[in-house]
C-alpha positions as CSV (number, residue, x, y, z in Angstrom):
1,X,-0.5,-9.5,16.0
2,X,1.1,-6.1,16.8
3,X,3.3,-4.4,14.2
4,X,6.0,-1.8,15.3
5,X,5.5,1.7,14.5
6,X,8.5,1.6,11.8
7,X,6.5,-1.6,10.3
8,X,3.4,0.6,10.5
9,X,5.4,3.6,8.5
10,X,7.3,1.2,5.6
11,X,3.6,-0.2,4.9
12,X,2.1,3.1,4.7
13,X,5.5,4.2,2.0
14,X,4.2,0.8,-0.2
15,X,0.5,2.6,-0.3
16,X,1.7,5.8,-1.0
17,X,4.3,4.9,-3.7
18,X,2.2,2.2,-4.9
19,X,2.1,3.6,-8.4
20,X,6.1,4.4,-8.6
21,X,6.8,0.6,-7.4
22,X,5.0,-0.7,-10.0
23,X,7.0,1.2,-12.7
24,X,10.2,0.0,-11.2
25,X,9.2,-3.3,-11.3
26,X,7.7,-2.9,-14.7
27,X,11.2,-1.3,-15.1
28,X,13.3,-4.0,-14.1
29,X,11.0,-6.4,-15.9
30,X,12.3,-5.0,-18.9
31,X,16.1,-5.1,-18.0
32,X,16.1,-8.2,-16.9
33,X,14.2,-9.3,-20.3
34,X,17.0,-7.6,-22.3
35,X,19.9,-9.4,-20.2
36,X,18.6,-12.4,-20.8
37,X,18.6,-13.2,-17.1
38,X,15.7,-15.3,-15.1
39,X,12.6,-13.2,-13.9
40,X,11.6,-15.7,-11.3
41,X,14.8,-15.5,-9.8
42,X,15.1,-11.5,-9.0
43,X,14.7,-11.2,-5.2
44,X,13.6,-7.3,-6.0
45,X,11.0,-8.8,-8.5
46,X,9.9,-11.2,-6.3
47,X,9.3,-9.1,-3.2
48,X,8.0,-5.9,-5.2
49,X,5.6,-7.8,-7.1
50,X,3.9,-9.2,-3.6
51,X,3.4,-5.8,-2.2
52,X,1.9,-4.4,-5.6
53,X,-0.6,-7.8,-5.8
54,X,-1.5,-7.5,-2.4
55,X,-2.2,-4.0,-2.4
56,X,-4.2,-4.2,-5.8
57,X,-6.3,-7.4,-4.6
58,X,-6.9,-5.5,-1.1
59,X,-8.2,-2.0,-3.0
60,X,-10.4,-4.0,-4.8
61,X,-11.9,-5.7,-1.8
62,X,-12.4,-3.2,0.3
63,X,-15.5,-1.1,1.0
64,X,-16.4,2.7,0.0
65,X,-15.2,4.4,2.9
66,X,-11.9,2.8,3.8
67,X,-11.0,2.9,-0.1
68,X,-12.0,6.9,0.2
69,X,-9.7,7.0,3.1
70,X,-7.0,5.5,1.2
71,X,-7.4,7.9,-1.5
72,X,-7.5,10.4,0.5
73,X,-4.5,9.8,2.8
74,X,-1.9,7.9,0.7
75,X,-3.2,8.2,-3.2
76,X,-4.2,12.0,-3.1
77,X,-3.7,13.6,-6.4
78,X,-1.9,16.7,-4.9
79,X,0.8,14.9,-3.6
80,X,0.2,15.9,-0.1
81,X,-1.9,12.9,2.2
82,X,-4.7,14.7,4.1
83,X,-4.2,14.8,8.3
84,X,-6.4,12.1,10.3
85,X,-8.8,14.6,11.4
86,X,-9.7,16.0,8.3
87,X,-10.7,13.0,6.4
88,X,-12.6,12.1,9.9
89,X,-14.7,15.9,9.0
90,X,-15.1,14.7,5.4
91,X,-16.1,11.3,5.8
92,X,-18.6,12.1,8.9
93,X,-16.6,9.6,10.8
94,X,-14.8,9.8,14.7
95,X,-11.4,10.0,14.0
96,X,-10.5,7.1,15.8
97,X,-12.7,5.3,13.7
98,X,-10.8,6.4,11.0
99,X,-7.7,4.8,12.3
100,X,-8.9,2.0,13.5
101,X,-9.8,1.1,9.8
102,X,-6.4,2.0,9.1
103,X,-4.9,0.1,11.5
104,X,-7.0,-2.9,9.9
105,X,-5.9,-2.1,6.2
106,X,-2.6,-1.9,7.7
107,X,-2.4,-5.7,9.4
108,X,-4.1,-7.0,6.5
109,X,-1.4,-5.4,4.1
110,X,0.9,-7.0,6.2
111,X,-0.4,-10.5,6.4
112,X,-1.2,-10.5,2.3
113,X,3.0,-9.8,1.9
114,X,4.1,-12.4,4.8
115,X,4.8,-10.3,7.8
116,X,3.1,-11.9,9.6
């Protein structure tokens, strides 16, 4: 399986706005609800809830470091996801390693929603 870099980029956006896609789906949970219309049948539901289930179920399977890394790099409080190298320094790791557990989050993010 090889994903394009673009691919690579969107998955990284669902980690790092993980917490403001579940508030719009919570969101649109709720206006659905209030229109009366079917929740199973919301394309945006549908697809939105996937992504935040499979990135949920993978955080909590992962291991110590690679949940650091993501912590670091997509769920950092300031805002701002720390460069490659530096969470390599922090974690004692080569930074290839780094992103080669990355680029295994990053496939497995994609099979859990059905890119591949």
């Amino acid at each position: 399986m090889r994903l394009e870099k673009y691919e690579i980029e969107v998955i990284e956006k669902y980690w790092i706005d993980y917490e403001e896609v579940k508030k719009r789906v919570q969101h649109r949970e709720y206006e659905l609800s209030q229109s009366g219309e079917n929740l199973a049948e919301n394309a945006f539901l549908e697809r939105h809830t996937t992504i935040i289930n499979a990135i949920k179920q993978l955080y909590s399977e992962i291991g110590e470091e690679l949940k650091n890394i993501v912590d670091m790099r997509y769920w950092n409080p300031s805002g701002v996801g720390e460069d490659w190298l530096i969470i390599s320094e922090c974690l004692y790791m080569s930074r290839s390693r780094v992103l080669k557990k990355r680029k295994w989050l990053i496939e497995k993010t994609a099979e859990r929603i059905g890119w591949v």
